[in-house]
Every structure is written in C-alpha cells, then in structure tokens.
N, C-alpha and C positions, 0 to 999 in steps of 0.2 A: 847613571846611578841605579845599582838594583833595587828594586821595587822589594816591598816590605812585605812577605809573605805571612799570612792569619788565613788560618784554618776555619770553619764554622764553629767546630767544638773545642776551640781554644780561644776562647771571646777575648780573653787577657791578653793583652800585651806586654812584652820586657822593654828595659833598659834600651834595650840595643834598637827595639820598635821605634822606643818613642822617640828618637834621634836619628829617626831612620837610616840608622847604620852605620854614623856617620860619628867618626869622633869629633870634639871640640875642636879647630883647626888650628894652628899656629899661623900669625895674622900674616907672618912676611913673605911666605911659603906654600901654605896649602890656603888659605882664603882664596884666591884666586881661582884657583881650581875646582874650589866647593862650587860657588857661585855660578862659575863656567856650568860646572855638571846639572846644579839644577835647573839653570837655564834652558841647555837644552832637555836635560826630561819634561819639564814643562813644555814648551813646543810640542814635543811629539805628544804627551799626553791630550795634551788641546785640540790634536788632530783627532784623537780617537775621542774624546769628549762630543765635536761637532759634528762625528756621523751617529754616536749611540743615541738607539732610542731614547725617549724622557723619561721613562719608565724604567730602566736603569739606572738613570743620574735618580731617579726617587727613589728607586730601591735602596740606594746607598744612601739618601738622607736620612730614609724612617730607620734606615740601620745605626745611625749615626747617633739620633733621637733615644734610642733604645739605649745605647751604650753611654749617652752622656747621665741616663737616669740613674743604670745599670752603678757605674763608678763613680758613684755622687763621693761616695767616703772616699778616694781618690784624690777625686779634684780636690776637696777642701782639705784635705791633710797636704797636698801641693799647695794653695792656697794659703793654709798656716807658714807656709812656711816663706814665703815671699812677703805676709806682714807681718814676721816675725823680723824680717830683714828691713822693712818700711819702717817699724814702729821704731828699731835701733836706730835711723837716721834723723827720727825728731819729723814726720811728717803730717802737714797739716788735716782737720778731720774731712774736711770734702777732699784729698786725695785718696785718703783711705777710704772713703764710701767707694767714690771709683773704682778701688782694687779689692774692696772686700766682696766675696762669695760665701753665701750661705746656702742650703739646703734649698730656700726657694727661689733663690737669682738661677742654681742649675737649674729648677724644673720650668722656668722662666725661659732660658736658655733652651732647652729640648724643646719647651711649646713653641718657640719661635722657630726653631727645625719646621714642626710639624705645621706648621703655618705657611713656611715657603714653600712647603714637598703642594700644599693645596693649592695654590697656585697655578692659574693656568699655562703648561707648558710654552714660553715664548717665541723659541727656537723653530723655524721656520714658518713662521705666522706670516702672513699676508699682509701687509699695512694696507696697502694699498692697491688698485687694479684699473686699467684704463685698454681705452682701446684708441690708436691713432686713424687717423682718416687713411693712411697707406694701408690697414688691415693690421700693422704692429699692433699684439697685444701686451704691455708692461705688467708687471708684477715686483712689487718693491716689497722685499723678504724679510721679515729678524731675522741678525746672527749673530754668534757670540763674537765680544772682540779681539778674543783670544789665550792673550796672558797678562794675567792682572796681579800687581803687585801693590802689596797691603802692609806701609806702616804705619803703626799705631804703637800709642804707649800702654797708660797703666788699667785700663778695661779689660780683662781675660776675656770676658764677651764676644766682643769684638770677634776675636779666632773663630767662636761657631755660625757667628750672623755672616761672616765675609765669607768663609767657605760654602757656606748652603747657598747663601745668594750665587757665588759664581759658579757653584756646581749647575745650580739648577737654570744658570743662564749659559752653561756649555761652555765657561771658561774655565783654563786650568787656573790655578793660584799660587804665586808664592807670598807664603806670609813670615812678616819682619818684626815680632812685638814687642813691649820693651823690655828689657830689661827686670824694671820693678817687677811684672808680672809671670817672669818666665817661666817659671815652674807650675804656675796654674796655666799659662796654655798648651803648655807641652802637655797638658794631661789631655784637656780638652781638643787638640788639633790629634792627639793618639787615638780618639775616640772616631772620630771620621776619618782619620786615614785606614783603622782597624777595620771601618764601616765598607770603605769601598770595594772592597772584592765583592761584597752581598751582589753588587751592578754588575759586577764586571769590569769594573774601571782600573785602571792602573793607580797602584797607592800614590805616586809622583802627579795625580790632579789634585794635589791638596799637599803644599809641602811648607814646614815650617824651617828659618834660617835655625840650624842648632847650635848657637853662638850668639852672645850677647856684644859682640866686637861691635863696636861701631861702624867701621871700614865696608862693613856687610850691607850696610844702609848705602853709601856711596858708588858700591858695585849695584846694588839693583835699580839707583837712580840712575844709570848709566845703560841701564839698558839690557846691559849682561850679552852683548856682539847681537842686539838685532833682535832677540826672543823675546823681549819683553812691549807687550803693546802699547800698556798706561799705568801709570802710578796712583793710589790711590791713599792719601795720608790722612791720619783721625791721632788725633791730640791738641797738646797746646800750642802759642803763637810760634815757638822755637825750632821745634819740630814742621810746624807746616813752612816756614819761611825757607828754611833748609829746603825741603823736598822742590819748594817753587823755585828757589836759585838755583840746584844743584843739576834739575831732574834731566834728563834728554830724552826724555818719551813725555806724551801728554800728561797732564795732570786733572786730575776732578776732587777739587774738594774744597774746604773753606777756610782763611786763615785766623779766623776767630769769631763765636759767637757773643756778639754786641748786641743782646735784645731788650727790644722799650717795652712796655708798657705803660701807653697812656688813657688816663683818666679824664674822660670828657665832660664837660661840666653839667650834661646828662644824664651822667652815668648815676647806675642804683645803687647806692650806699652797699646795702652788704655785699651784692653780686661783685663791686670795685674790692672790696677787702678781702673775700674768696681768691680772689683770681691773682688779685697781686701777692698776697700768701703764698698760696700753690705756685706762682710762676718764677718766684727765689727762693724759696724751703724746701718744696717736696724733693727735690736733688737738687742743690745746689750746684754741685761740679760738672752739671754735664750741660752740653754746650746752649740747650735752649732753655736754661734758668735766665730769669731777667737780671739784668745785670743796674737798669734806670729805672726809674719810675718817676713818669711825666704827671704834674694834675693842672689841671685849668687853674686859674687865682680864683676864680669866681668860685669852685668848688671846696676849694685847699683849707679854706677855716673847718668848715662842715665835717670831712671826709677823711683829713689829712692826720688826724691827732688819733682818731680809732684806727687805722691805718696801722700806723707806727706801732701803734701797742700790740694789736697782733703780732705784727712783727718782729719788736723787741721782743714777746714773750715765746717767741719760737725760737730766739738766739741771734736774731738778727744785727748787725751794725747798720747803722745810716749815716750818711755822710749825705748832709745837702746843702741847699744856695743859703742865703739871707734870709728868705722869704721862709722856705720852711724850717730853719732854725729857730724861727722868730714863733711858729705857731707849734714847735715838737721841741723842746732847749734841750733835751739828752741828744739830740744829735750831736755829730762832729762835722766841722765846716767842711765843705768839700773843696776839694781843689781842682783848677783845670783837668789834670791826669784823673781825675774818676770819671769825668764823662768821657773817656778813651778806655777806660778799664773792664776787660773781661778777669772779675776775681775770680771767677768756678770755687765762690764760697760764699759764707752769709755775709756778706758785706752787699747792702743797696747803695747805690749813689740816687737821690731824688731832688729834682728840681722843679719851683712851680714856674707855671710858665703863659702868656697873657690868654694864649687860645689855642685853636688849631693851626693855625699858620706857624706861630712858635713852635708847635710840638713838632710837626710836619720837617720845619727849618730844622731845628733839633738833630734828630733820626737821619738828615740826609748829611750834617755833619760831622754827627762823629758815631751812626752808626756804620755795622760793615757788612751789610745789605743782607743778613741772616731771619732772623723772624721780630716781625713786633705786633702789638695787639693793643685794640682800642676796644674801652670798655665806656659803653652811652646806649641809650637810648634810640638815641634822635639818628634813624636809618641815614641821611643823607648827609650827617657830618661821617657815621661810619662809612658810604660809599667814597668818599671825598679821600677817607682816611688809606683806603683799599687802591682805589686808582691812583692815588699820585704819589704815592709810594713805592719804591720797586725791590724793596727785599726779595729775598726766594720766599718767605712763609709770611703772610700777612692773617692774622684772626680778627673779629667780631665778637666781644662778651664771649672771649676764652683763653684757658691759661697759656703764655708760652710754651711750657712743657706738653704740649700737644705737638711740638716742631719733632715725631718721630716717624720713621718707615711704619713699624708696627703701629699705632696708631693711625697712620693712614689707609690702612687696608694692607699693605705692599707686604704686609708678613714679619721685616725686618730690613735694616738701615747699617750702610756700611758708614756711612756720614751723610751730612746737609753739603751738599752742594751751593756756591753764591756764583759762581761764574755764569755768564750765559750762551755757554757755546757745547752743546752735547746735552749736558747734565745740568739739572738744576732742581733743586729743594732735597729731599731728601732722596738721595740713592738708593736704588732697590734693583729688581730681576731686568724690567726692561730698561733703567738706566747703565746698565752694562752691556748690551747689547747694542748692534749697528745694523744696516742692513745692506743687503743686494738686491741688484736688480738685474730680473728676469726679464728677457723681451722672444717672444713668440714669434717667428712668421711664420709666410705660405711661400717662399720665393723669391722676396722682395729685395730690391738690390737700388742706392740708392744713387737718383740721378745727378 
C-alpha cells in the first residue's frame, strides 16, 4: 500500500488522504486484498517503528495534537454527520453521549496526545538486571508487540487514545471503528496519519479499515497470514464476544463492565451519595459507570431514600429488591436480569443487602471482575472489601468513573482489561508492550 504523502506546508489533507488511497472495496473481490495489503504495510511499518528513535514517534504525536486542535471544525461537521445518521435510527441518549463530539471532547482528545507524548519513553527500558553465578549477566528489555489491532464501535475517541498509545509504545496499528462513528474517525485517524512524516514514520503505522463491511472485522481477527500480533476490542457485550470467539491472535480486553458500588454500613451519608451519583450519571455509557448499588440493611432506611432522590432527580431509573422498594416506592422491582445487566444508561439496579459478606457474595456472582468501590469508613471492612475481591479496579470512598487510563496517570486507555494473563485494568503504553532478554557473557559455554 503506498504511503500517503503530506507536505509540511499543506497541513490539509483530501479525500483521497483520508482513505488512504484506497477506494471503498467490493466485499467478494477486493476485501481480501485490502486487508492482505494492510497487513503487510503494517509489519513492515512495525519494523521501522521498533528501530526509531522515541523522539520521532513524539514528533509525530505533538504533530498529530496540533492538527487534531488545528481541524476541530472538521472533526465536528464529520461528527454532525454520523449523529445526524444515529439520531435517524431512533438511538438511545447514552449512546449518543458516546458518539457525540464537541469542541471540548477534541481538545480533551489533543490533551490526552499531549499527555502520552509526556510519558516516559518505554521501548527499550531495562525491567530488569541480574548477574548469574557463571559471570552471565541478564537484562529483561521492553518492546513493542508489534501490530495491534483495534475494534471498537461508537467512541470517535478511541481512534486518537489507540494510535498515540501504540505509536508511542512502537507498535504499528490497524484500526477497525464502527460504523456509527466513521466519518468522525476518518477525520481524526487523518489527522495523525497527516502527523506522521513530522517523525519520519511511514503514514501505514497508523491505518484505518476504509470500509464499514463487516467481513473486515473477521479478516483482522484472523490474523491477516501471520502480521497481526493481538487484538484489542472496546465496545458492547456483542462486539467483544465476537472478537473472543472469532479471534486467532491474542486477545486483551473485557467483555462487559458490571460495576458495584457498595455502601458500607459506615459509610458518610453525603460522601455515599456523592459517589454513587457521580459513579452512574457523570457518563452513563461508558463502561466504568456503576451499573448496582449495594447498601448494608443497617444503613438502607438512613441513607437509601436521599440516595434515590439525587438520583431520580439526575434522570435516573431504579430498579430494586423488596427491601428497597419498600423504603424508595418509585422504584420498579427488579428482576433477576438486572443484577447481570450492564445498561451503559441511567438505569441502577440496587439491592439492600445483610452485610459485607452479602455484598462480597454479590460482586463475585454476577459481577464481571471490572471495577467496584466501597464507600465506609471503618478502614478494615474497606481492607477486607480490597483483598477478597479480585476485580482488575477496586477503590476506597471513590467514584467508579475513576476506572480510567488518563486518570491513572497512564495518559490514556485503549480499554480495562479483566483477564489475568498480560494485561490487566486499564490499558496503556506499557501494557502494550512485552519484553526481551538480553544475556551477556565473557566465554562461557554451558557444561
């Protein structure tokens, strides 16, 4: 695939740029061939990724940063026009928060560029160093995994958090986004492919599928003959379950965030309503909004009815047991299927529950080991709550919605990871990497 040639003094890109070249393919015919091609440019790209300097893979990100601020009217007239196509389908409002872009989600978007470019370069870092009794001395390396493939659905986002992360951890990328959102990432993925000659890099370490085909999903979970290293999927349950059955390269990601919030019978009145507010309203849709809310019985008359009414007066639905029907009556009963449900909307399911050991038992039932968070006091019921637990995100007197990359320092999050083999909690620069090992002699030859 020829590489997409940008001038310094022609910042703009066309048509032809932003589809790197490449027309729409007809699926029985040239899909196959698309897929083929980008596959191998990505390889080779990846090659030339893991020798450049880091200071060129930065070059290209603060280039990228500039240009995502630069075509903000861009993005969001591509953006209009993809909810202009959501809004014709009748779709819900936390799907649309997901896919809407305004003026300051871009500069949101550029900050978190400029946040991974600060980072410290991970690519041949030293984990490790030993010296063996034979005089071998080891050294256990970071290094990129290679080529990472990225689907995701209705988050335009997504496009510049997974490119800058796997730039700046020296993988090429190909990304697969949905549908809903394609016209806003083709602006966005234009803007760091535009970016990358600033480095030096080849526009093909950052390529978007330019097809909304489905079948394009199925080719990159396949591998594409051998180029492709891991998969990495961000969406709803339908979409990750596919990528889990389908995939034949690794997989890192999570297939639904089920997060608790529970209320310990310690817990401070308003800090408990802060927090469970913020942890199902401030975004809804996105996967570390609480989807339960646990409260002691001992607390639930007290706690349970100011609760609710923050809630309800933010827009909330509640759906819960006998118990807190009986102290909240606008609720609607809840059924088995809500404490399995990830809505990514204002709907709570909440159930009171006798103590810790219920809430505990709870979480390990029918959550799906994503984040949960205990709101108390009392340190050694929260210790209790932290160890025996084994989500990837566990907090102490704070919101779910803290279950992010950027909020952990990491810059930016290609998704939460719940697996435990590689990756785990949220994804970032050195969870995309792997490493080598370096071993040193003087001669030594083994007996």
């Amino acid at each position: 695939m020829p590489p997409v040639k940008v001038t310094p003094d022609d910042p703009v890109h066309d048509d032809a740029a932003l589809s790197q070249s490449i027309d729409p393919p007809r699926p029985d015919t040239e899909l196959p061939a698309l897929m083929a091609r980008m596959g191998r440019a990505a390889r080779e790209a990846a090659g030339v990724l893991a020798r450049a300097d880091g200071t060129a893979r930065d070059a290209s990100l603060h280039a990228a940063s500039r240009l995502l601020r630069a075509r903000v009217d861009r993005i969001l007239a591509a953006n209009a026009r993809d909810l202009a196509a959501a809004d014709a389908r009748g779709i819900s409002g936390a799907f649309r928060d997901r896919l809407q872009l305004d003026a300051a989600r871009v500069e949101a978007m550029a900050a978190a560029v400029d946040a991974v470019v600060a980072l410290p370069d991970p690519i041949g870092t030293v984990m490790a160093e030993w010296t063996r009794p034979n005089g071998l001395r080891l050294q256990r390396v970071r290094v990129p995994l290679g080529v990472i493939g990225i689907v995701y659905e209705s988050r335009p986002n997504v496009t510049a958090d997974a490119a800058a992360l796997c730039l700046k951890s020296g993988n090429a990328v190909i990304l697969r986004g949905g549908s809903e959102s394609f016209h806003s990432s083709r602006e966005i993925h234009a803007c760091v492919a535009d970016a990358l000659a600033t480095g030096g890099l080849p526009s093909t370490a950052v390529q978007m599928v330019p097809t909304t085909d489905r079948d394009a999903v199925g080719k990159l979970l396949g591998g594409l003959s051998g180029c492709v290293d891991v998969v990495v999927p961000r969406g709803g349950r339908r979409l990750i379950e596919r990528v889990q059955r389908d995939a034949r390269v690794p997989v890192i990601g999570h297939l639904e965030g089920l997060c608790h919030v529970y209320v310990h019978v310690a817990a401070d009145a308003d800090m408990a309503r802060e927090i469970v507010l913020n942890a199902k309203m401030r975004r809804p849709g996105i996967c570390g909004a609480a989807e339960t809310l646990l409260i002691d019985e001992a607390a639930a008359p007290a706690l349970l009815p100011d609760i609710a009414t923050a809630l309800r007066a933010a827009g909330c639905e509640l759906r819960g047991d006998a118990t807190a029907c009986a102290l909240v009556p606008e609720m609607v009963a809840a059924t088995e299927e809500d404490w399995r449900t990830e809505y990514l909307d204002a709907i709570l399911a909440v159930r009171v529950v006798p103590g810790i050991d219920a809430a505990i038992e709870h979480i390990r039932d029918y959550g799906s080991g994503h984040t949960e968070a205990i709101v108390t006091d009392d340190a050694s019921a929260a210790r209790r709550f932290l160890d025996e637990l084994d989500s990837a995100i566990l907090l102490h007197n704070a919101s779910t919605q803290f279950a992010d990359g950027g909020e952990f320092g990491m810059g930016a999050e290609i998704g939460i990871a719940t697996g435990r083999v590689h990756a785990r909690g949220p994804v970032g620069v050195e969870q995309l990497t792997s490493w080598k090992y370096l071993v040193h002699g003087t001669g030594q030859v083994r007996p």
